[in-house]
C-alpha positions as CSV (number, residue, x, y, z in Angstrom):
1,X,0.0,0.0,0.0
2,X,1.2,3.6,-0.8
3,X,1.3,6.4,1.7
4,X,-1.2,8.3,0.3
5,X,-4.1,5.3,0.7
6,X,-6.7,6.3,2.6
7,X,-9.9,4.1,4.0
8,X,-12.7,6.6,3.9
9,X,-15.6,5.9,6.7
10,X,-19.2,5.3,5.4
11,X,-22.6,5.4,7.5
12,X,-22.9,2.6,9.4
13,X,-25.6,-0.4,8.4
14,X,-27.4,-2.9,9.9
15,X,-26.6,-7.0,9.7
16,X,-26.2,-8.4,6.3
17,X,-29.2,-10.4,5.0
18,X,-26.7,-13.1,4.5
19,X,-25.6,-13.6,8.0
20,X,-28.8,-14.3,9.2
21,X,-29.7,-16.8,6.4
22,X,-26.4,-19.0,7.0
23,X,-25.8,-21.8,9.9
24,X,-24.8,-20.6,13.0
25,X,-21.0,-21.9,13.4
26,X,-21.1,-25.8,13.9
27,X,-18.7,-26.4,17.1
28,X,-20.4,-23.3,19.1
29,X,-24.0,-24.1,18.3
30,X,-23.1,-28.0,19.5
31,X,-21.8,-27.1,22.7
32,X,-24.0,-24.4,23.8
33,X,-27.2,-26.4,24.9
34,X,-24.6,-28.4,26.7
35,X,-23.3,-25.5,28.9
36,X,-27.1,-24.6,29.3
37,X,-27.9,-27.5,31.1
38,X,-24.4,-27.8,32.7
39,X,-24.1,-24.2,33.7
40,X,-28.0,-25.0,35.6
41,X,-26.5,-27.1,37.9
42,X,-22.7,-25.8,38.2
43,X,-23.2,-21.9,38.3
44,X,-22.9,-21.8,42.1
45,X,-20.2,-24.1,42.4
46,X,-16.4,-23.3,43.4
47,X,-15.1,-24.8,40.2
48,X,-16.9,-22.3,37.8
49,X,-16.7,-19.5,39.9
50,X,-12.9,-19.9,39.8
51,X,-13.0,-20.5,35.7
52,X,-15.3,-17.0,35.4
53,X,-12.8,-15.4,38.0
54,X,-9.7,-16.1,36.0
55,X,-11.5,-15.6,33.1
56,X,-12.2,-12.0,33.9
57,X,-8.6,-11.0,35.0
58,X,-7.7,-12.8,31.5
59,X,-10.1,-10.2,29.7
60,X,-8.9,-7.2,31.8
61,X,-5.4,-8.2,30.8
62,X,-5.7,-8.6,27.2
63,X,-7.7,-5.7,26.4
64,X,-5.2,-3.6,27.1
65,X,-2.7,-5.8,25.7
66,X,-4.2,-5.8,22.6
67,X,-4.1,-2.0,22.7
68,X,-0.3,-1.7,23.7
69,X,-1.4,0.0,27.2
70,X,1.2,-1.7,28.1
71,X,3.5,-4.4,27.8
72,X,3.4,-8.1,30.4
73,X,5.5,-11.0,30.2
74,X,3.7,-14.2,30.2
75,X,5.0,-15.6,33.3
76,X,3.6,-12.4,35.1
77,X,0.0,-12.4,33.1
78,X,-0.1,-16.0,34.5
79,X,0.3,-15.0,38.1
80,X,-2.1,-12.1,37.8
81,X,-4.8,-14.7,36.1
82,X,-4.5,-16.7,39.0
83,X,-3.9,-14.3,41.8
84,X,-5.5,-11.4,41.2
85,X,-4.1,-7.7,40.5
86,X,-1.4,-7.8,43.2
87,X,1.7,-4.6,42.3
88,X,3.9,-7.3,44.3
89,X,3.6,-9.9,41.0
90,X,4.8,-7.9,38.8
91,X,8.2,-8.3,39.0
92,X,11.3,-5.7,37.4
93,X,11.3,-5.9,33.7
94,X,8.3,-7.6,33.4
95,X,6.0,-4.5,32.0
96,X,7.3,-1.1,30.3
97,X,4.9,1.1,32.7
98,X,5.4,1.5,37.2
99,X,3.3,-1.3,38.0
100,X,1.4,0.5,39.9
101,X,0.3,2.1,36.7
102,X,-0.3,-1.1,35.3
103,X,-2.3,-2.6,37.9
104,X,-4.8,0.4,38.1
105,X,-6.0,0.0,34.6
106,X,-6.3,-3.6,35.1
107,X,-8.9,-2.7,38.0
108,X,-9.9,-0.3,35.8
109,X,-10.9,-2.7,33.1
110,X,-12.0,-5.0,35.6
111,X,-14.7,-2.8,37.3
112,X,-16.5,-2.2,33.6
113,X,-16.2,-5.8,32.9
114,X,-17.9,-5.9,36.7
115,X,-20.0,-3.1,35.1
116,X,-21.5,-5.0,32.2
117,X,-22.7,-8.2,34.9
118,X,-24.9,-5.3,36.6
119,X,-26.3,-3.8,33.6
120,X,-27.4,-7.2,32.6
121,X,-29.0,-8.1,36.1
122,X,-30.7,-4.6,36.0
123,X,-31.9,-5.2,32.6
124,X,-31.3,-2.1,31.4
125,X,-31.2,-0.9,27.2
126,X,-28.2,-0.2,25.6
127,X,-27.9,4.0,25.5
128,X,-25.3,6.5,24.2
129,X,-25.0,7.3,28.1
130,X,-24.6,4.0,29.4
131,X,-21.8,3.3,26.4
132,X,-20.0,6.7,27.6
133,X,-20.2,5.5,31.7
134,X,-18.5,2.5,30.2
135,X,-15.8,4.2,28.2
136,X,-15.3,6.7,31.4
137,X,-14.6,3.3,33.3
138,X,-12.4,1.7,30.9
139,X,-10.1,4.4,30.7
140,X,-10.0,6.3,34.4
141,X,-6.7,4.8,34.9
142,X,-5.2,6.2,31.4
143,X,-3.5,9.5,32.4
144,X,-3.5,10.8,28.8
145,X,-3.3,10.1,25.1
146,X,-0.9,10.6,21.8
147,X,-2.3,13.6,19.8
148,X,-1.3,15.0,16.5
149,X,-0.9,19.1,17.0
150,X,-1.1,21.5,14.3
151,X,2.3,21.6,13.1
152,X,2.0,17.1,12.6
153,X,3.9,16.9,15.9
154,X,2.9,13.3,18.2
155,X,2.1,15.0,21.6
156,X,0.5,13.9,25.0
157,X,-2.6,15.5,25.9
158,X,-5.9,14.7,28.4
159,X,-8.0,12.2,27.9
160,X,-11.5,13.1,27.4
161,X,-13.1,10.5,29.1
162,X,-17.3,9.3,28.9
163,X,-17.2,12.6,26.1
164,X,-17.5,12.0,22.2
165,X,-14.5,13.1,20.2
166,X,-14.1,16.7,19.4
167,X,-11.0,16.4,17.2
168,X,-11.0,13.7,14.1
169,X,-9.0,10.5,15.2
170,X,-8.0,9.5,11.8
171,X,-4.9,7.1,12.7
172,X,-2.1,6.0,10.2
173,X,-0.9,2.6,10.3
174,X,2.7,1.8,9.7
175,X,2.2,0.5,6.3
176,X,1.4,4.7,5.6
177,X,-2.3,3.7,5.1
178,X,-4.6,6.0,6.7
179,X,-8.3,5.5,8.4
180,X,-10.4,8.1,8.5
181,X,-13.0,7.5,10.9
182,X,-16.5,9.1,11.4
183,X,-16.3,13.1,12.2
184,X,-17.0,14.6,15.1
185,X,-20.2,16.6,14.2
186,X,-21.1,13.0,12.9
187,X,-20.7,11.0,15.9
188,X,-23.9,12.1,18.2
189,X,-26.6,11.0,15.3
190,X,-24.5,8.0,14.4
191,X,-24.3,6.3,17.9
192,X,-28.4,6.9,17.9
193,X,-28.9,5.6,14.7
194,X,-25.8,2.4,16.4
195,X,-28.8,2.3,19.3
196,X,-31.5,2.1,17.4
197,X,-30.7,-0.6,15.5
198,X,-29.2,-2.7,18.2
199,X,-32.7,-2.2,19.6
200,X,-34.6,-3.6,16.9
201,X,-32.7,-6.4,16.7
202,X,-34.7,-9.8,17.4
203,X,-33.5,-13.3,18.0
204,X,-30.5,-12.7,16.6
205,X,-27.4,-15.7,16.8
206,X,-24.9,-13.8,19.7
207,X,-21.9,-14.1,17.9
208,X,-23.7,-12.2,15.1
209,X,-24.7,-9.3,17.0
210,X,-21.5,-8.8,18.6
211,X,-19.6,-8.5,15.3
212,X,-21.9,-6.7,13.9
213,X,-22.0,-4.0,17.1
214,X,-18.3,-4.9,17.5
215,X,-17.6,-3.4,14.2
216,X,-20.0,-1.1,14.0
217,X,-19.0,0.7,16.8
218,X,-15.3,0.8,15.7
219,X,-16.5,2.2,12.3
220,X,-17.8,4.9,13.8
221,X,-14.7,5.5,16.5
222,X,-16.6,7.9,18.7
223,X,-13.9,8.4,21.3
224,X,-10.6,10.0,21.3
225,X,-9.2,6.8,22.4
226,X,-10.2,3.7,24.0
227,X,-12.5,2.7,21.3
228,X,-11.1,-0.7,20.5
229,X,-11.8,-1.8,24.6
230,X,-15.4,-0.1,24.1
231,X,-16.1,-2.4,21.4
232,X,-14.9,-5.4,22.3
233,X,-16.7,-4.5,26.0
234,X,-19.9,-4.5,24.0
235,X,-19.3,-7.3,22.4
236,X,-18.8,-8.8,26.0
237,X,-22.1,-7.4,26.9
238,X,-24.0,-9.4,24.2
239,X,-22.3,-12.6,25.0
240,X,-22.9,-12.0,28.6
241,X,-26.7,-11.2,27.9
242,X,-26.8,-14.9,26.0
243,X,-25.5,-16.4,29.0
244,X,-21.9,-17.6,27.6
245,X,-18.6,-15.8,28.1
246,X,-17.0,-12.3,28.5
247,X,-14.8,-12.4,24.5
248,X,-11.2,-12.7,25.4
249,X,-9.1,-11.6,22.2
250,X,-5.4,-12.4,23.6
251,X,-2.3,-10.8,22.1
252,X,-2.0,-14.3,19.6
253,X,-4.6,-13.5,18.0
254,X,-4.3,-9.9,17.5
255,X,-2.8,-10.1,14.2
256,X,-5.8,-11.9,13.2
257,X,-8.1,-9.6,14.6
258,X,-7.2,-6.9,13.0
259,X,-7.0,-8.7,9.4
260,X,-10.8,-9.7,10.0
261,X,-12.1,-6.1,10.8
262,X,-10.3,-5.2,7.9
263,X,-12.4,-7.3,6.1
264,X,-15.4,-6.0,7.6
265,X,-14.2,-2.5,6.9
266,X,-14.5,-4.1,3.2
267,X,-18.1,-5.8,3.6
268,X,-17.2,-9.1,4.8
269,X,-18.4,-9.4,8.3
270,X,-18.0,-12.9,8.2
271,X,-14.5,-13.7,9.1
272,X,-15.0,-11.4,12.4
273,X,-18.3,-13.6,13.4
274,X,-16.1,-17.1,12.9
275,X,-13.5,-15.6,14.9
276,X,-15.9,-14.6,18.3
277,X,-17.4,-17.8,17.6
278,X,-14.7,-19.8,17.9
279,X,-13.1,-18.0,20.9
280,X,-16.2,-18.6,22.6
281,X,-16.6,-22.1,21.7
282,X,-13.2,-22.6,23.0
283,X,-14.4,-20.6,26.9
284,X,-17.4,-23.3,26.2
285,X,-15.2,-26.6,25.5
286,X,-13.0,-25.7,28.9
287,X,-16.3,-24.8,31.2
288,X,-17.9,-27.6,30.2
289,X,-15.0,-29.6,31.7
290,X,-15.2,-27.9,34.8
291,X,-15.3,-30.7,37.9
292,X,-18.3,-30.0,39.5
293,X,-17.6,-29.2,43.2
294,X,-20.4,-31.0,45.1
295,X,-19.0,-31.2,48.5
296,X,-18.0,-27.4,48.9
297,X,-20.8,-26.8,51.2
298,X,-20.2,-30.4,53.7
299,X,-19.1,-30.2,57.1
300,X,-17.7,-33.1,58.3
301,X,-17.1,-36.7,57.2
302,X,-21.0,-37.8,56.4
303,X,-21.7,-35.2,54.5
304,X,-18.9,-35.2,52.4
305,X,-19.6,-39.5,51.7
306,X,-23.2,-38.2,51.0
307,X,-21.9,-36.1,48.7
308,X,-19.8,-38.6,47.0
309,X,-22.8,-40.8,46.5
310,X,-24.7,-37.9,45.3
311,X,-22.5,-37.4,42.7
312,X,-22.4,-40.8,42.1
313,X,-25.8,-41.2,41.7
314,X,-25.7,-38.5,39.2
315,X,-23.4,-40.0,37.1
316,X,-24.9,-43.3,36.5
317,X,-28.6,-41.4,35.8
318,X,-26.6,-39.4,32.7
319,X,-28.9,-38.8,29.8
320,X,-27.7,-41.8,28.0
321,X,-29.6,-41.2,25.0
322,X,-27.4,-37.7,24.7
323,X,-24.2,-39.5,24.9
324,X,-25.4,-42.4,22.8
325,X,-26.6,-40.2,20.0
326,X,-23.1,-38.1,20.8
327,X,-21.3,-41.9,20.4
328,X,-23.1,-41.8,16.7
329,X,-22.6,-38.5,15.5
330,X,-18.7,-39.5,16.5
331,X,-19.2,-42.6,14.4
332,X,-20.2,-41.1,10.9
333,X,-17.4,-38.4,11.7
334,X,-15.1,-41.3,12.1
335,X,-16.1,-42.7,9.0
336,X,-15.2,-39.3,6.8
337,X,-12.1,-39.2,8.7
338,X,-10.9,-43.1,7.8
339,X,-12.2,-42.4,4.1
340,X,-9.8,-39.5,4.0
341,X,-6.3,-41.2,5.6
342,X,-7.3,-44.0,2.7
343,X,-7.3,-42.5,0.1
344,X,-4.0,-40.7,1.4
345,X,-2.2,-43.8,2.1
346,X,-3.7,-45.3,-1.3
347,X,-1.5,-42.4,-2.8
348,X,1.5,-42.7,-0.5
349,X,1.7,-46.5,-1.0
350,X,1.6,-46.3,-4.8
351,X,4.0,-43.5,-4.8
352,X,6.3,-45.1,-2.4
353,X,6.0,-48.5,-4.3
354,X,6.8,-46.1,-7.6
355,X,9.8,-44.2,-6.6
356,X,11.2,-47.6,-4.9
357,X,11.0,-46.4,-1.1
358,X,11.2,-49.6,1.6
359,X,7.7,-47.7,3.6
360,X,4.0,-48.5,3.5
361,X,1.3,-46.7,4.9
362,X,-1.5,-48.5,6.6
363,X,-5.4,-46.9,7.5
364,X,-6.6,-48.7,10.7
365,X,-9.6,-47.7,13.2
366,X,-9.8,-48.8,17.1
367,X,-11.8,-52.0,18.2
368,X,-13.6,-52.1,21.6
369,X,-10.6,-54.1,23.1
370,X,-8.3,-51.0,22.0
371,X,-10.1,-47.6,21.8
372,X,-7.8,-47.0,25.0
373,X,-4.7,-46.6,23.2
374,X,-3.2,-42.6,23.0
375,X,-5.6,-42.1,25.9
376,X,-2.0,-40.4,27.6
377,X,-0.9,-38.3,24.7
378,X,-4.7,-37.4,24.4
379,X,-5.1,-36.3,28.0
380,X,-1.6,-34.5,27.8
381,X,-2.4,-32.5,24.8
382,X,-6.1,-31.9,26.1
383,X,-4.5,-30.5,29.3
384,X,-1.9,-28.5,28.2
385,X,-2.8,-27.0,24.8
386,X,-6.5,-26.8,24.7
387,X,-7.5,-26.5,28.3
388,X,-10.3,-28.9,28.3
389,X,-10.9,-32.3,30.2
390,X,-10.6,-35.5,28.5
391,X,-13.7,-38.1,29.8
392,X,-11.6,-41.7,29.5
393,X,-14.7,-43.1,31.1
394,X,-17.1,-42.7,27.9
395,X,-17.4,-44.4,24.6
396,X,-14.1,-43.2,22.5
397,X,-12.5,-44.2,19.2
398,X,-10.0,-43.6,17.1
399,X,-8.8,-43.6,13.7
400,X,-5.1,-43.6,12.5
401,X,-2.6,-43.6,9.2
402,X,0.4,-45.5,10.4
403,X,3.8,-45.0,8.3
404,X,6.1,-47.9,9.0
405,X,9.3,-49.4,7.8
406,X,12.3,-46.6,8.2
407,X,10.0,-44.3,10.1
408,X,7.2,-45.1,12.8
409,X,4.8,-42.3,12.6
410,X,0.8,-41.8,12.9
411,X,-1.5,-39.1,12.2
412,X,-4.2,-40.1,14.8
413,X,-7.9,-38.7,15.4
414,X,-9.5,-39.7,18.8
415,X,-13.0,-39.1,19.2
416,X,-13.6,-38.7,23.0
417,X,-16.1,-37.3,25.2
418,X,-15.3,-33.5,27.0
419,X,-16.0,-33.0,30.8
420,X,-16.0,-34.9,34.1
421,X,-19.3,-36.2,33.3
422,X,-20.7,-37.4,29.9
423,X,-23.2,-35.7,29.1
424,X,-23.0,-35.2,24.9
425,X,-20.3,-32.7,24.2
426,X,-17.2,-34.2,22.3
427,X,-14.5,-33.1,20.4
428,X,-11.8,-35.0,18.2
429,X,-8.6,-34.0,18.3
430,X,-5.9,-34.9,15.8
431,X,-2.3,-35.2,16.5
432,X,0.8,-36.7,15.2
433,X,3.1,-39.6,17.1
434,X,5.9,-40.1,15.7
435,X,9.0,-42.9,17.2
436,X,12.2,-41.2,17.6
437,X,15.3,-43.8,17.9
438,X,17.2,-43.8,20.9
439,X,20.9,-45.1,21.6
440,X,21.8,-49.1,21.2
441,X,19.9,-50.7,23.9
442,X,17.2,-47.8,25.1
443,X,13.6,-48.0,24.4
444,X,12.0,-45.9,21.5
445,X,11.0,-42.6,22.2
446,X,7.4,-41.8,21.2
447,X,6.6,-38.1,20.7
448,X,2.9,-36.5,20.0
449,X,2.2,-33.1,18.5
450,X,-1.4,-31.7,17.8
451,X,-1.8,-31.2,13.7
452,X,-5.1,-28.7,14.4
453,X,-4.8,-25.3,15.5
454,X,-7.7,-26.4,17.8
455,X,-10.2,-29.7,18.6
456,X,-13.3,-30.1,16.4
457,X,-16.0,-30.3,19.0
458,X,-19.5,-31.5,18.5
459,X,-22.5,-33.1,20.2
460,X,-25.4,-34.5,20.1
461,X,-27.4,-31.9,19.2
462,X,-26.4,-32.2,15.2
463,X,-25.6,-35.7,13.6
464,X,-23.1,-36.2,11.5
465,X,-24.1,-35.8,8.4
466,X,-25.2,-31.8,9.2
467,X,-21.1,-31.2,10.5
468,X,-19.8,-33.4,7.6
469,X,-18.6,-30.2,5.3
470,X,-17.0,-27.9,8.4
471,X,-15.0,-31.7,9.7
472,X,-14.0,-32.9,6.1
473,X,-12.2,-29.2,6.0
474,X,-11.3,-30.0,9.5
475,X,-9.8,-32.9,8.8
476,X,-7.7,-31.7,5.7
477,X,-6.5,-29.2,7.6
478,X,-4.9,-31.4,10.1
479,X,-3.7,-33.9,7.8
480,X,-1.8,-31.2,5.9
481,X,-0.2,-30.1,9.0
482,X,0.6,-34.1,9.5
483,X,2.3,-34.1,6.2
484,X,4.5,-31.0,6.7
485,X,5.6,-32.6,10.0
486,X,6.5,-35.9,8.6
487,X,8.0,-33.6,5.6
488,X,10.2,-32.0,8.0
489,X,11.3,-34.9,10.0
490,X,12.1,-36.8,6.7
C-alpha cells in the first residue's frame, strides 16, 4: 500500500441479509445447549466460579494488551490470572509502565467488565450514556493520550473521558495507510442511529450481533481513544446477555483480529463472526469440563460421603440417550475421517511402491478391546494446549494412518467425550506420534504433537451428516499439517 491510501468511513448499516440466512458456526451451536444444562446445575459451584474469575482477569489483561497500554510477560500475566491484580507480582522488567500504573488500569478494566454483569442483572437498554459511563470506566486509569498538534507533531494531551470526540482520530498505520473514521459533528446522530438498531434487533445468533456491534462501533470510533476496549466490552455485553462468556481476544490473535475487521471495513463481516465464535466455543469446551464441586458446602465426614454418593448417583442417571446419539454422531465423523487417511495412504503406498521407497502406509480404526490406546498423549495435549478435560470413562474411538518401515509415525484422530461427566459434548482431536530412535539398547521414544490449531468439537445436538462439510475441512486441515511434520522430520 502507498502512503497516500486512505480508507474513507461510510454510514454505518445494519446486519447483512446473509448472516442471518447461513448456519450458525457448527462447534459453538453444538456445545451451547450443553453449557445450558451444565451451567443450571454448576453456576454456584467453586469450580466455575474460579473459571469466570480467571477468566475476567484474563479479559482485563488482554484488552489492554491488545491496545499496547502496556506491555506483560507471560510468566507475570499467568500470576495475575490466578492471583488477582497484586503490584507485588509484577516483577522488574516484566511490563514497560510502574506497576502501579499497570495494575490500576487492570482494575480499571476489571470494574466495567464488573459493570457489564450489573447492567445485565438490572436489565437495562443499551444507551449512548450507558456506552459513555462504560468508556469513562475503561479508561480512568489512562492518564492521557498521543495527539497530532497542528504543526503534525505526536504530543501527549488529556484524555476526554465518557465525552464524544471533538477532534478527528484519523490514525495512520505503519504501512502509511490511513483511516479516517466518522467526524466529530457526525458522531452524536450516528451512535443513535448504532442504538436504534441494536434495539430492533430480534433473536438474533450472539456471535452475530456482537460483530456486527463490535464493528460497528469501531467504524464509527466515537472516542478520542479507548474505542477498541469499548467495542470489544460491548461485544462482552452481548455474550454476557446470552449467558456464555466475556470475548477474550489475547495478544496471539491480534494479528488476526485486526485482518478480520479489515475485512469487515470491506463488507465481509463474516470472518469477524467465525472468529468470536470460535473464541467462545473454545471458553465453552473448557467450562464444560469444569469438575463439578459438590461437596463445597459439607461439614464433616458424612456429609462429604453423602456427597460422594450424590455425585455418584448423578453420574450413573446421565442422559444416555445424549451420549449415545453423541457416540453416533462420533461414528459417521469417524467414517469421513478413515475415508480421507485411505485414500491418502492409497497415494503414498503407490508412490512409495513407484519411486522404490522400503515404507508402506497402513489406514486402521480402534476395536472395543483397543479404543484406549493414545488415551495419555490425548489427555496431555487436552491439558496442556486446549484446556479442556478428556472423559476416559465414555465411549471413544480412534482412527489412525500409520507410516512404518524406516520411520514409525501416525496421524491419529481420537474421538472422546469433553468434561468430568458425559453428558453429549465431544471433540476429536488430531495429533501426530511419531517414534524417535534412541541409543543401542534404550527404548524408543514416542513423541505426539497436535496437527489442528484447535479440537473439532461437536455433540449431540447435530448428527453427522449436518457437521460433515465444516469436519471434512477440519480434517484436511490437520492432515496437511501431519504431512508437513512428517515432511520436515524426513
Amino acid at each position: 500500500m502507498g502512503t497516500a491510501e486512505q480508507r474513507v468511513w461510510q454510514p454505518i448499516s445494519d446486519v447483512p441479509g446473509y448472516l442471518l440466512s447461513e448456519p450458525r458456526p457448527t462447534g459453538l451451536a453444538s456445545l451451547e445447549p450443553i453449557w445450558r444444562e451444565t451451567r443450571a446445575r454448576l453456576e454456584h459451584s467453586k469450580g466455575v466460579q474460579h473459571f469466570n474469575t480467571r477468566l475476567a482477569r484474563q479479559w482485563a489483561i488482554e484488552t489492554g494488551l491488545i491496545e499496547r497500554l502496556y506491555t506483560l510477560d507471560r510468566g507475570v500475566t499467568n500470576l495475575l490470572v490466578e492471583h488477582g491484580f497484586h503490584e507485588a507480582l509484577i516483577g522488574h522488567g516484566a511490563t514497560d509502565l510502574p506497576s502501579h500504573d499497570v495494575i490500576a488500569m487492570l482494575q480499571a478494566h476489571s470494574e466495567a467488565l464488573e459493570g457489564l454483569f450489573t447492567f445485565i442483572r438490572g436489565d437495562r437498554p443499551l444507551s449512548t450514556s450507558y456506552i459513555k459511563e462504560l468508556h469513562a470506566t475503561l479508561t480512568k486509569a489512562q492518564k492521557s493520550v498521543h495527539a497530532v498538534d497542528s504543526l503534525g507533531r505526536t504530543v501527549e494531551t488529556e484524555l476526554l473521558r465518557g465525552d464524544w470526540k471533538r477532534r478527528p482520530n484519523n490514525p495512520r498505520r505503519e504501512d502509511g495507510t490511513t483511516f479516517i473514521y466518522c467526524p466529530p459533528e457526525q458522531v452524536p446522530g450516528q451512535m443513535e442511529t448504532l442504538v436504534r438498531l441494536y434495539r430492533e434487533h430480534k433473536d438474533m445468533p450472539p456471535e452475530v450481533e456482537a460483530a456486527w456491534l463490535h464493528h460497528r462501533f469501531t467504524q464509527i470510533h466515537p472516542f478520542q481513544d479507548g474505542n477498541g476496549r469499548v467495542a470489544r466490552a460491548l461485544a462482552t455485553l452481548i455474550f454476557l446477555r446470552a449467558g456464555l462468556f466475556p470475548l477474550v481476544v489475547d495478544r496471539d490473535q491480534r494479528s488476526t483480529y485486526i485482518t478480520r475487521l479489515e475485512a469487515a471495513d470491506g463488507g465481509d463481516l463474516r470472518p469477524l463472526v467465525l472468529l468470536f465464535a470460535d473464541i467462545e466455543k473454545q471458553a465453552l469446551l473448557r467450562a464444560i469440563g469444569l469438575a463439578e464441586d459438590t461437596i463445597q458446602t459439607a461439614s464433616g465426614l458424612s456429609a462429604a460421603v453423602q456427597a460422594v454418593v450424590q455425585s455418584a448417583q448423578r453420574s450413573y442417571a446421565e442422559p444416555a440417550a445424549a451420549v449415545a446419539d453423541a457416540a453416533r454422531t462420533a461414528d459417521e465423523l469417524a467414517d469421513t475421517a478413515y475415508a480421507r487417511l485411505r485414500d491418502i495412504g492409497d497415494v503414498f503406498n503407490r508412490d512409495f511402491a513407484e519411486a522404490g521407497v522400503p515404507m508402506r502406509a497402513t489406514i486402521s480404526r480402534s476395536t472395543e478391546e483397543n479404543a484406549y490406546y493414545y488415551a495419555a498423549q490425548v489427555t496431555k495435549i487436552a491439558n496442556e494446549r486446549f484446556s479442556y478435560y478428556v472423559n476416559l470413562h465414555a465411549p471413544r474411538q480412534w482412527v489412525r494412518l500409520h507410516l512404518r518401515d524406516g520411520i514409525r509415525a501416525d496421524l491419529i484422530f481420537s474421538f472422546h467425550s469433553v468434561g468430568y461427566q458425559a453428558r453429549g459434548a465431544m471433540a476429536c482431536l488430531s495429533f501426530t506420534n511419531v517414534r524417535y530412535e534412541r541409543q543401542a539398547g534404550e527404548p524408543a521414544e514416542w513423541t505426539a504433537a497436535p496437527m489442528c490449531a484447535e479440537p473439532f468439537t461437536f455433540s449431540n445436538a447435530l448428527p453427522g451428516h449436518a457437521l460433515h462439510a465444516d469436519f471434512t475441512t477440519w480434517v484436511d486441515a490437520s492432515i496437511q499439517v501431519g504431512l508437513d511434520a512428517l515432511r520436515r522430520l524426513l
